[in-house]
N, C-alpha and C positions, 0 to 999 in steps of 0.2 A: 064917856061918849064924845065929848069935846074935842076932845084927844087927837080921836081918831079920824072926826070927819076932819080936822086939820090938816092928815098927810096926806089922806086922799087929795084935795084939792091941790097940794101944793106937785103930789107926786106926777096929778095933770097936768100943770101949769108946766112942770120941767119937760115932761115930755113933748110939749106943743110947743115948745122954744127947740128942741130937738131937730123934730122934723122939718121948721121956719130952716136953719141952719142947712140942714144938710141942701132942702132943695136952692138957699142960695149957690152952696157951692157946686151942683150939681148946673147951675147955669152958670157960673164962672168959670169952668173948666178948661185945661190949657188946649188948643187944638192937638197934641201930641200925644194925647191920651190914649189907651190901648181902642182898639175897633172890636166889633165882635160879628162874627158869621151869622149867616141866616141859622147854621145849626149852633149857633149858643157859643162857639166858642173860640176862645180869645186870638186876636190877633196882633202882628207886631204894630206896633206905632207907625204912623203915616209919616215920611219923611219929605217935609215940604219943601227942602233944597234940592230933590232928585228931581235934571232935567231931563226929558229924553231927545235925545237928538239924533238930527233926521238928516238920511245923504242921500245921493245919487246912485244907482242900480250900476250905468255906466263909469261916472264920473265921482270915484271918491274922494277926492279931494274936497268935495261941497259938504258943508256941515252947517247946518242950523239948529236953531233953540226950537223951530214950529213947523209944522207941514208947509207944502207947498210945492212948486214946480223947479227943476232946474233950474237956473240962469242963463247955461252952456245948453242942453241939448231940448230942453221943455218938458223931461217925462216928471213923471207923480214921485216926489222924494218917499224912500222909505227909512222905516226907527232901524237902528244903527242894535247892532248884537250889543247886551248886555257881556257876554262873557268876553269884548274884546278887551279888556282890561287887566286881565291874566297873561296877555300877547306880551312876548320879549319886546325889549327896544328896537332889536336888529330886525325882529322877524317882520315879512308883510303875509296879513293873513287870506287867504282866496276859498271861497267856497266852492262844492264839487260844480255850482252853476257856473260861476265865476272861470273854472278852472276850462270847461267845458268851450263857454263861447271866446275864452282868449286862447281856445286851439293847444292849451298844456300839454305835454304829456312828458313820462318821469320814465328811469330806467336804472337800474343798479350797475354801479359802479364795478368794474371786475378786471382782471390779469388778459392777457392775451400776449403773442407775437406779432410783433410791430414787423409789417411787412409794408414796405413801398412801394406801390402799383402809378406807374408813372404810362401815361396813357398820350400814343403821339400818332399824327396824321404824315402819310407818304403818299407815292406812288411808284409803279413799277417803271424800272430805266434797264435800258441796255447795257450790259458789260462793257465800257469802255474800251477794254482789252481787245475785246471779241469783236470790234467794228473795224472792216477792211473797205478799203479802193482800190475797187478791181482799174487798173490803167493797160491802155496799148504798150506792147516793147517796139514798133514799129509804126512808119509812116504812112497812109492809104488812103481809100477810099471803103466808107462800109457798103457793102454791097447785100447782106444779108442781117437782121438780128434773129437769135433763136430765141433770146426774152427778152419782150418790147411792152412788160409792165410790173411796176413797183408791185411788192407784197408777193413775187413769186420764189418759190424754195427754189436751190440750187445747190447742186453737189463738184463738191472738187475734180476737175477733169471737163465737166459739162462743156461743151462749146457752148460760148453766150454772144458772137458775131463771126463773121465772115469777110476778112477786110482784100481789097485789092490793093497790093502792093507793087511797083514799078522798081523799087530797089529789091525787092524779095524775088520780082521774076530775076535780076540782073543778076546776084547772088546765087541762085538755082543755075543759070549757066555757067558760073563759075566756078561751081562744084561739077558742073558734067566732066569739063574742060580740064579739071585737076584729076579727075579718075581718069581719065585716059593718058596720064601720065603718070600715074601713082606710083609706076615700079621704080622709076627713075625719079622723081622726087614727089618723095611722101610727105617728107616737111607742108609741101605747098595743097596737097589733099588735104592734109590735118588744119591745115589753117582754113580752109576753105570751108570744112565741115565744122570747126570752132565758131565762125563767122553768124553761121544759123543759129548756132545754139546761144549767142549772146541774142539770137531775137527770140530768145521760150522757146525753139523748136526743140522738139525730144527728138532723143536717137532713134525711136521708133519711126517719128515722122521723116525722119531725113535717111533714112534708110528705104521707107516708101518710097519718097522722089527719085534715088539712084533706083530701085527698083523698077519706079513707070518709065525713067528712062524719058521726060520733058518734063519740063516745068510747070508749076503750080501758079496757074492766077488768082484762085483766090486760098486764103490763106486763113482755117480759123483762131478765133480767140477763147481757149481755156480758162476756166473759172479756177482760181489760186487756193478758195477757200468754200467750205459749207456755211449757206448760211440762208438768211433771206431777202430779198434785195429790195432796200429803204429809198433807192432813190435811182431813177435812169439818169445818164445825162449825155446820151447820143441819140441822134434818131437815124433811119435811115437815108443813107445818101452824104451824110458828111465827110467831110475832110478832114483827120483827124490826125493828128502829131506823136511821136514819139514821148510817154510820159503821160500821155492825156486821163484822165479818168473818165470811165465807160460806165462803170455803177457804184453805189454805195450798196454794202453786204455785209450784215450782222450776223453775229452766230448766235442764237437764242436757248441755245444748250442749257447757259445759265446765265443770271439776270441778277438784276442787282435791285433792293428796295432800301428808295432813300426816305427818312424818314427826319421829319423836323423836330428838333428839340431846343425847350425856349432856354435863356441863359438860366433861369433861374431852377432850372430841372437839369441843370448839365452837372450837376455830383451825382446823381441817382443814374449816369449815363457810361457807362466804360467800356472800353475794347473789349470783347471778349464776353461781354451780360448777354445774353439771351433774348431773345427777342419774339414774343408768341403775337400771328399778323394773321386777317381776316380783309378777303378782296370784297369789296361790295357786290362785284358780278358775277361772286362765287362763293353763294351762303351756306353753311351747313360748312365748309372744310377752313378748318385751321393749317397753316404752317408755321416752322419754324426756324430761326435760323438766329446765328451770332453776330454781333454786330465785328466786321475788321476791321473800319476806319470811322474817324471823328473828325470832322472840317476844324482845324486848327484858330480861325479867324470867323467870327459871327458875322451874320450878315447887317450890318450897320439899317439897316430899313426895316427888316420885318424880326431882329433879336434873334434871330434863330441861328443855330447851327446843322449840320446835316449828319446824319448816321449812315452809316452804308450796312446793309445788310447782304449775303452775297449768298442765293439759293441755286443750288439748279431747277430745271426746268424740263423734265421730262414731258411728251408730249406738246408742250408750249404752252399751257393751263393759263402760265404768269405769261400777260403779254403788255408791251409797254405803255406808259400813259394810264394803266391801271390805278386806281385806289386804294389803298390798303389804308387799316384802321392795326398799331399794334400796341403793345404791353407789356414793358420791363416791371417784372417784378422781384423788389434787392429787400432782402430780410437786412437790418439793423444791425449793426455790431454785435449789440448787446446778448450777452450768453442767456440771459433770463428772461421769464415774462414779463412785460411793461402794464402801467397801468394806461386803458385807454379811455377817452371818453370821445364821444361822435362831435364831427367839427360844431353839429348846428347848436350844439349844449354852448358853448365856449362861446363868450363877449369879451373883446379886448380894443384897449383903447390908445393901443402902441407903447405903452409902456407897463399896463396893468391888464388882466389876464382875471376872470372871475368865471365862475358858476352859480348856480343858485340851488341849494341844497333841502329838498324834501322833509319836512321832521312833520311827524303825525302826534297827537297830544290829546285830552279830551275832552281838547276846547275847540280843535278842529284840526286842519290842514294849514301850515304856512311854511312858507321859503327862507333861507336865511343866505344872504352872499356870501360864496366864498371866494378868497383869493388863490390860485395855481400857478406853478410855475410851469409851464409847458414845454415840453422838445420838439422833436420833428413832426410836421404833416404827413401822416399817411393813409393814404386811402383818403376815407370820408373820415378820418379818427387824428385827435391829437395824442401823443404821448405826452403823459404828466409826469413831472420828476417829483414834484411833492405838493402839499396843499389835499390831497383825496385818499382815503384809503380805500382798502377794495370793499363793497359791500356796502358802501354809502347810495342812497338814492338820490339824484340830483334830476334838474329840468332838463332834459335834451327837445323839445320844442316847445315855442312860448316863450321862451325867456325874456326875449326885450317886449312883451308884454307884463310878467312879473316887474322889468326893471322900469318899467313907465311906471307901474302902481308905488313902488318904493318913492320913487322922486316925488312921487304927486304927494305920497303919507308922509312925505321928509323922512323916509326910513334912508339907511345907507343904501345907495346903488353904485353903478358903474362909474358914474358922471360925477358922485358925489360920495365920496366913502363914507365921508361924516358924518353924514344925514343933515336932515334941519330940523329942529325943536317946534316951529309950527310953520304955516303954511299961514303966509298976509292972508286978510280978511276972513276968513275962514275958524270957524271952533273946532279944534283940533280933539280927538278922543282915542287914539288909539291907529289910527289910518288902516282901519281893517279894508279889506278890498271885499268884502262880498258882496254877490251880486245878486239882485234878486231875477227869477224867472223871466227867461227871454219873453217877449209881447209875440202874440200871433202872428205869422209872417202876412206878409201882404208882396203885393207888386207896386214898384216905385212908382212914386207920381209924375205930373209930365214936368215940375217945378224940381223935383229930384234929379231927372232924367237933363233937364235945361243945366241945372248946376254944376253937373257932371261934364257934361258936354263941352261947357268953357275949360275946362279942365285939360282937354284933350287938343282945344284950340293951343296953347301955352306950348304943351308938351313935344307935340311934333315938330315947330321951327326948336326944339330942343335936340329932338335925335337928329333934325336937319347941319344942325352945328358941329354935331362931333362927326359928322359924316365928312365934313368938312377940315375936321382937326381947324375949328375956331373956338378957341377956348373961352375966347371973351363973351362972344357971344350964349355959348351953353353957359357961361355960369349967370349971364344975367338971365335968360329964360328961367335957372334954377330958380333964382329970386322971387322971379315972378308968378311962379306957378307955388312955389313955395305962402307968399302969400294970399294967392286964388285958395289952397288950400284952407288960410286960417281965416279966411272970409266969408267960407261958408257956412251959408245957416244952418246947425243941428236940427232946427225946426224943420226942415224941407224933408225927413228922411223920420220914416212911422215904420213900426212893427219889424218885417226881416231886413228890410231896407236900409233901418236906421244899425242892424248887426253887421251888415257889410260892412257899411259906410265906418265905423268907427275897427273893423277889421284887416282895413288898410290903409284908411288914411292917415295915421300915424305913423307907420312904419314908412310911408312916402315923403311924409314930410321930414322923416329923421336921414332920408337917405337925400333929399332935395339939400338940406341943408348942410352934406359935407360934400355935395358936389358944387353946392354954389363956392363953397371953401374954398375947390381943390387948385393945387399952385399947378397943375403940367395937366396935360390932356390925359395921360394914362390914368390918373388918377380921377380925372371925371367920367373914365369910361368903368373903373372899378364900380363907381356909385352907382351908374347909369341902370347895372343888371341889376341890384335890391327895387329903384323905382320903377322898373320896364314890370318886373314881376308884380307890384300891389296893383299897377295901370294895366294891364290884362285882366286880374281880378275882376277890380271896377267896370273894363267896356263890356266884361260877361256878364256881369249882373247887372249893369244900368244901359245898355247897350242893347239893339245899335242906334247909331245916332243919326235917323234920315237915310235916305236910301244906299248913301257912298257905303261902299264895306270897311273894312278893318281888319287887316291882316297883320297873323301875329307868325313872326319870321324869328328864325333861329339858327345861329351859329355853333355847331360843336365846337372848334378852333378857340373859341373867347373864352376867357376867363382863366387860361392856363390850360385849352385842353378839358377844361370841365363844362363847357357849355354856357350861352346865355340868352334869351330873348328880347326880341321888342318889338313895339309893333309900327307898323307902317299904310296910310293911305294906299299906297303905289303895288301894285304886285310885284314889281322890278325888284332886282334884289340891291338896297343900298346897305351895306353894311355900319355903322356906329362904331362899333368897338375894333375896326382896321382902319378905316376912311379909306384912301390911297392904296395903301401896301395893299388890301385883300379885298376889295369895294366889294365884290360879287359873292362873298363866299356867303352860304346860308343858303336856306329852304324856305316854303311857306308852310308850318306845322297846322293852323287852324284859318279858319276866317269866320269873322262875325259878320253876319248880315241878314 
């Protein structure tokens, strides 16, 4: 009996050191330990080293350890995608939001024929050939004109004045005086009647006068040629000379359209190309015609050259000082189809030449740069020679929005093919660009609308400078609007305001900053049309500024032929991108006010 109540005791005493145990270590336990769910079951260990970090919607470049607000623009920072960490080195990744408010859009790569549409401004001219001066053959007095105004037709024969002449009567009797001797010397008839015929008389007319048998006082003047008469330069009652000119008289039969072409489009220009031409004050009909002569020497002021294209003119449809808008288009050498991609895809930096290339994954949407080697400009398309195959998708607009987000993530871009491994101050995780959900639009405030405003103060003694061809001056206005730009506060701009505002204001400040660069004037007016277009943007969404308006004017002639805008106080037309050589040329397309 002894025995037994001994295990019993001791087999309590072990178990009660048991349970002492367990719950010490049940409170020593490492924080790492497995978790368990409200339903029972187990979960992985909590990793106390995992940060989340937090960026900018706008601005990815901003990376923190904790919540909080921008630096740069003030919005509510958001957590940063876990799955950016699968992202390539090269690639920048954009979400469909992301993709959306930086205006993207993608397009596959494919074959086509490379045709050259070379697009040039003219007007209708006279034939050269075809413009006569009708002159007197004799000495007088006009006593009559039968067309005493410019712009009237005339046909060959027409009498066009009536002149008295004093040597023509005295010649007329000396033709009576030679027929009455003619049997006995004809020589001296023959000479006498030669005599009128060096002054235009026809043998009809001079057969008349032996016919009336007296002398003719007045005497008219016969039109030489058909045509239409440009210019009087007799009136009645003058005295008028041997030689003299009496009209200017065009023949409008066929006409000639000269058409300007810049130096840098004179290979795409040849004797013999075809030429398809549209008159402004006659919509709805095309013509056509070849071009037969090329101005051998440019014209030193405005780069051009001239083309002559030589149509007829039935009816007179084409009449001169006309407009004409026309269109060489020269297919390629090349026997095959080319690869093309549209100009606005293509970023090149004078020596390097990129795209930004589509790849979809199932971690999302991102971009990766590619390098191309390019050919000719045609149309709105480059020819690739290599760098693309066909069927690739790549960025055709956006792109120097994708290539802002690279630089900002230190991925390769344009600027930097390198890339940069981190970005100063900043915690670097991947440089995803996504963006969270645009803020409810609103309308600018009057602090937004002020901001702006200065903006515009800057800008206009800017287009005032190249008006001028003073290059000193536009590049320092560049300067300074350039830094008006990085001046402004991101705080002044909420909700749709704040989408605009970072919608062009970069793109202006990337164009400010290679015209404030630029070494020659041509070259700050290339820049001028990228910031003319983000500053049109701007005066329509934060616009207008007080009661003056704002007129946004446009040149077809600028940029090659392709068009460019800007805007201007004045309704007057001053042109930027000619100064001198073409001050007036342009329209007014919109006005804000």
């Amino acid at each position: 009996m002894k025995k037994i109540k001994f295990n019993r005791t001791s087999l309590i005493t072990a178990l009660a050191m048991l349970a002492v145990g367990l719950l010490i270590g049940w409170l020593i336990k490492p924080s790492g330990s497995m978790h368990t769910s409200p339903e029972g079951h187990a979960m992985e260990p909590a990793d106390s080293s995992r940060v989340t970090i937090w960026t900018c919607s706008m601005h990815p470049q901003i990376r923190q350890s904790e919540p909080g607000k921008c630096p740069i623009c003030g919005m509510d920072l958001i957590p940063l995608d876990d799955n950016i960490s699968a992202e390539a080195p090269a690639e920048i990744r954009m979400s469909p939001t992301a993709m959306q408010l930086a205006n993207v859009q993608t397009a596959v790569v494919g074959y086509g024929l490379p045709t050259k549409e070379l697009r040039m401004n003219g007007k209708v001219q006279p034939d050269e050939r075809l413009v006569f001066t009708q002159v007197t053959h004799l000495d007088g007095r006009v006593e009559q004109l039968a067309v005493d105004f410019t712009g009237e037709q005339v046909r060959k024969g027409q009498v066009l004045a009536s002149i008295y002449s004093p040597e023509l009567v005295t010649a007329q009797e000396e033709l009576f005086s030679a027929q009455k001797i003619r049997d006995m010397q004809p020589a001296l008839f023959t000479a006498a009647r030669e005599k009128l015929k060096n002054w235009k008389l026809t043998d009809s007319q001079i057969d008349g006068i032996l016919a009336a048998g007296k002398p003719r006082e007045r005497f008219p003047i016969l039109a030489d040629v058909n045509g239409v008469v440009m210019a009087k330069k007799v009136n009645l009652g003058d005295y008028i000379m041997r030689g003299m000119p009496l009209y200017d008289i065009v023949d409008l039969s066929r006409v000639w359209l000269l058409f300007d072409i810049y130096e840098s489009d004179m290979p795409w220009a040849k004797v013999g190309s075809t030429v398809s031409f549209n008159i402004q004050s006659l919509p709805g009909e095309t013509f056509n015609g070849k071009i037969t002569f090329i101005d051998p020497v440019i014209n030193p002021a405005t780069r051009v050259a001239t083309a002559r294209v030589e149509v007829s003119n039935p009816g007179g449809k084409l009449k001169p000082e006309m407009f004409a808008s026309g269109v060489i288009k020269t297919r390629l050498a090349s026997k095959k189809e080319s690869i093309l991609v549209p100009k606005s895809a293509v970023m090149w930096t004078g020596e390097r030449s990129v795209v930004y290339v589509k790849k979809s994954t199932d971690h999302g949407i991102s971009f990766q740069m590619q390098e191309i080697s390019l050919g000719p400009l045609v149309g709105d398309h480059f020819v690739v020679k290599q760098g693309l195959e066909p069927g690739t998708e790549i960025a055709v607009n956006g792109t120097f929005s994708i290539d802002a987000a690279a630089q900002l993530a230190g991925k390769p871009s344009m600027m930097n093919p390198e890339g940069s491994a981190a970005l100063a101050g900043h915690h670097q995780s991947g440089g995803t660009a996504a963006i969270a959900p645009a803020p409810d639009a609103s309308a600018p405030g009057k602090q937004a609308k002020a901001a702006v405003r200065h903006l515009f103060d800057i800008y206009f003694p800017l287009k005032d400078a190249l008006i001028k061809d003073d290059l000193a001056t536009a590049r320092k206005q560049a300067l300074d609007l350039k830094k008006a730009f990085g001046g402004t506060s991101m705080g002044l701009f909420s909700g749709k305001a704040h989408e605009q505002w970072m919608s062009h204001s970069a793109d202006a400040v990337d164009a400010l900053g290679k015209l404030a660069a630029a070494r020659d004037i041509a070259s700050a007016r290339k820049y001028f049309k990228p910031l003319s277009g983000q500053m049109i943007a701007l005066a329509e969404a934060f616009g207008p500024f007080g009661a003056a308006a704002i007129y946004v004017q446009y040149c077809p002639m600028a940029d090659n032929n392709t068009g460019a805008d800007w805007l201007s106080l004045d309704a007057q037309i001053r042109n930027p991108y000619f100064g001198d050589a073409m001050l007036t040329c342009g329209s007014i397309t919109e006005t804000i006010k």
